[in-house]
C-alpha positions in Angstrom: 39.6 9.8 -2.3 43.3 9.5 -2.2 45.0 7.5 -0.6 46.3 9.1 2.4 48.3 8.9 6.0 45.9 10.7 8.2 47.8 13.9 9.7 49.1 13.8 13.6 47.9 16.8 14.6 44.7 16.5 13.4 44.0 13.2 15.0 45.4 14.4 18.0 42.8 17.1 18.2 40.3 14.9 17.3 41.0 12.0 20.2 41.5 15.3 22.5 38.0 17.0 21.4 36.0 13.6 20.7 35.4 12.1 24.6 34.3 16.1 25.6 31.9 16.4 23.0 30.6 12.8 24.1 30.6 13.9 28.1 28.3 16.8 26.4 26.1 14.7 24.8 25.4 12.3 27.7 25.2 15.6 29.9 22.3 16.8 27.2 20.5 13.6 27.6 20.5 13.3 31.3 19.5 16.7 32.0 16.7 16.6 28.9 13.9 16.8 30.9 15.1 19.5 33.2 16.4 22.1 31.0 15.8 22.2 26.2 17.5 18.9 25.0 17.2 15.6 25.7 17.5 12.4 23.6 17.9 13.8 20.5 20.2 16.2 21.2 22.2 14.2 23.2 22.1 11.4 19.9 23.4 14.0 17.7 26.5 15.3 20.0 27.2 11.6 20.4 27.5 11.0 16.7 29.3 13.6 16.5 32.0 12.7 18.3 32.1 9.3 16.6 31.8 11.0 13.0 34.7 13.3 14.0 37.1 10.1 14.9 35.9 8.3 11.7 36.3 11.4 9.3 39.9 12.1 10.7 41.0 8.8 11.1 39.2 6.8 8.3 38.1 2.9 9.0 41.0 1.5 10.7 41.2 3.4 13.9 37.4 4.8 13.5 36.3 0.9 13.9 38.4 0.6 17.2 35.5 3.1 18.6 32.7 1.8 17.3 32.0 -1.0 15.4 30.2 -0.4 12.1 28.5 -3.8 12.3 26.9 -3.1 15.6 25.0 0.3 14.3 21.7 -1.5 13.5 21.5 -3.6 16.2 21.7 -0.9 18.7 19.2 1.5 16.9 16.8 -1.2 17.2 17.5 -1.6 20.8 17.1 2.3 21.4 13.8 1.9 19.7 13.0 -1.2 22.0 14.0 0.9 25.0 11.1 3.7 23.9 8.6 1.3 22.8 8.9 -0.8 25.3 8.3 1.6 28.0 5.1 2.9 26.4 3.9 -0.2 26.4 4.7 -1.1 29.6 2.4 1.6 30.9 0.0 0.6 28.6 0.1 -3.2 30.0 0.0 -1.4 33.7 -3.6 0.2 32.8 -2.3 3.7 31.4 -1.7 5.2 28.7 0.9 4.9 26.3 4.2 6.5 27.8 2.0 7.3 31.1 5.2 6.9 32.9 2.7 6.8 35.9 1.8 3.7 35.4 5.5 2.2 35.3 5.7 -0.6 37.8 8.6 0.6 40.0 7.9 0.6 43.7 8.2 2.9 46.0 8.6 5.9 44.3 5.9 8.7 44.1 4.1 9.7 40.6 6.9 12.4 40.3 9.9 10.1 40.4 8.2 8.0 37.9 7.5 10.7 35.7 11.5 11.4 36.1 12.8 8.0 35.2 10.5 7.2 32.8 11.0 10.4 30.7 15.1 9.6 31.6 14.4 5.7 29.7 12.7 6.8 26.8 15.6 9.8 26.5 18.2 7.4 26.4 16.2 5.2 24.4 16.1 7.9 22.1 19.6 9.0 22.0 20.9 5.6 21.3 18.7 5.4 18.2 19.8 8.9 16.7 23.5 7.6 17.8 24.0 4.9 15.4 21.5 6.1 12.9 23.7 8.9 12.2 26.9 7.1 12.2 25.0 3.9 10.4 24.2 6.6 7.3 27.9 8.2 7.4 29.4 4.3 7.0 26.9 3.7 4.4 27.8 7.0 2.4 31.4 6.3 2.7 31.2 2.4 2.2 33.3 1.4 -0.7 35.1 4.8 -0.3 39.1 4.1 0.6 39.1 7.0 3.1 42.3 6.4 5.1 
């Protein structure tokens, strides 16, 4: 690509549209198991919002929002955060993501059913997160893109 200044008005649009899209996404996630959506949904509106910054803006300003270096990392976590949970049930004498079986006390099987299904969601949408944005920075690595 050339090497360019990245226009005003399109970053301006971008930093105006970019923390809606991510209020979205979080909304998707959180209301997942209530209403179609959930974690992967909610992943994809948040990469979204980050791809948007980084295609408009380009590495220097894209990197102030989210470090490239810290993509893998919290995939991995995301991943932990499902896993984990599953097999916390498991451990508790269920079956794997019987969120029944989640040691948290006082709360009836259906409040249990709601957080647990809320942890592995945002489990989930961490992972799609920064696997999306880690494969944009890997297609564009090497790429002068602003």
């Amino acid at each position: 690509m050339t090497n360019r200044s990245p226009s005003p008005i399109i970053l301006l649009g971008t930093r105006f549209l970019s923390p809606y899209i991510m209020i979205f996404g979080f909304y998707v996630i959180f209301h997942g198991h209530y209403s179609p959506g959930g974690g992967f949904q909610g992943g994809t509106l948040l990469a979204a919002s980050l791809l948007l910054i980084r295609i408009a803006s380009g590495t220097k300003i894209a990197s102030l929002q989210f470090k490239d270096y810290l993509a893998t990392p919290y995939a991995a976590l995301g991943v932990v955060i499902y896993f984990g949970t599953g097999l916390l049930a498991m451990i508790m004498g269920g079956y794997f993501l019987d969120y029944e079986q989640l040691p948290i006390p006082g709360l009836e099987a259906a409040d249990l059913r709601y957080w647990g299904i809320l942890i592995i969601e945002l489990g989930i949408g961490l992972t799609v997160m920064t696997v999306l944005t880690l494969i944009y920075d890997n297609m564009v690595k090497g790429e002068d893109y602003a």
